[in-house]
N, C-alpha and C positions, 0 to 999 in steps of 0.2 A: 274720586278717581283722578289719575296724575293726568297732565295736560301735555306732559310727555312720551315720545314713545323712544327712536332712534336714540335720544341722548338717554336711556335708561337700561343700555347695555352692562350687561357686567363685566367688571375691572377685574380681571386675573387676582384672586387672591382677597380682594376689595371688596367686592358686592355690587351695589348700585348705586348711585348718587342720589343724596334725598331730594325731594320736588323744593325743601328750602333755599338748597344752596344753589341748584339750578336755577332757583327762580333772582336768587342775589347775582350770579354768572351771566344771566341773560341780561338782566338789567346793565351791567356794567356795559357787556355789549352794544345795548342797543345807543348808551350813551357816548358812546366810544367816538373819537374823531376817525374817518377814514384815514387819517394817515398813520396811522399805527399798524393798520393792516394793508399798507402799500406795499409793492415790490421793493425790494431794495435797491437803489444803485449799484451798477454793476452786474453784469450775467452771470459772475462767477465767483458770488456770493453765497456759501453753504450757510442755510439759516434752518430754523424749526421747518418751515414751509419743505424746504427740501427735504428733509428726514421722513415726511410724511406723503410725498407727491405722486407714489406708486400708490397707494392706500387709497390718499383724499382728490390728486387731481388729476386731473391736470383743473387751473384753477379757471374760473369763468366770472372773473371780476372783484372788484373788494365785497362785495356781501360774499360769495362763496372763500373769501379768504377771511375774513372776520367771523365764518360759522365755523372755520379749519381750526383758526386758534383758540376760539372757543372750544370744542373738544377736544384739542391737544389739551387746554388749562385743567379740563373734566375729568379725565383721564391723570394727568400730575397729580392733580390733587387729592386723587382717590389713594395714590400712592404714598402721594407725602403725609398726609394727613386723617387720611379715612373721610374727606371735603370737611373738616374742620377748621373751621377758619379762624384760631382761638389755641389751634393744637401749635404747643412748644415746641422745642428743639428739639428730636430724636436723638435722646440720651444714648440709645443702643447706640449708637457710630461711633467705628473706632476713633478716625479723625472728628475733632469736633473742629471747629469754625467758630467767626468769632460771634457767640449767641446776645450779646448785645443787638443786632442787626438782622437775627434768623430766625425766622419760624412761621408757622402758618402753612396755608395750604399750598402755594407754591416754594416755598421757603425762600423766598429771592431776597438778595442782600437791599435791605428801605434804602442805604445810600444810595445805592445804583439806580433804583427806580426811581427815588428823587431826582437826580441827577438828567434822567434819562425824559421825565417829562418835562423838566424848567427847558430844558433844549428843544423842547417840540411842545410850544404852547398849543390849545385847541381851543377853540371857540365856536359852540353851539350854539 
């Protein structure tokens, strides 16, 4: 029996997320630095958070924004990849992008995310 329930909704289209990638998704979380899931500078900063704030918040601290991104990510990735975390480029697209850099479950460009943790080291 899955040790989930609220995160085992179904994804338009998608299905469910298996209790594997979930359990790799929570993991990352729990190891995650709280500043990744801080507010951002500025009040008039439209980010993920905001897209989702009628739905998921209003927010009640970094654990409740750190479980918001977490299923925002549950969610993408059902999309992007069916939560495979392994799955290629989507050839179907018209435009493609440069797939040196693309794929996987959130498909984000590795430079960026390189780039985006060396600036915000974290230490556990």
């Amino acid at each position: 029996m899955s040790n989930y329930s609220a995160t085992k909704q179904h994804v338009s289209n998608k299905g469910v997320a298996p209790d594997d990638f979930l359990d790799e998704l929570v993991a990352w979380g729990e190891q995650s630095c709280d500043e990744i899931f801080a507010p951002n500078a500025g009040s008039n900063t439209y980010d993920i958070y905001s897209s989702v704030l009628d739905e998921l918040g209003p927010w009640q601290g970094v654990p409740h924004r750190r479980a918001v991104m977490l299923e925002v990510m549950r969610v993408l990735a059902g999309f992007e990849s069916s939560w495979n975390w392994n799955e290629g480029r989507d050839t179907r697209k018209r435009r493609s992008v440069n797939t040196k850099f693309t794929a996987g479950c959130v498909g984000m460009r590795l430079q960026s995310f390189k780039r985006w943790f060396k600036a915000r080291p974290c230490h556990r």
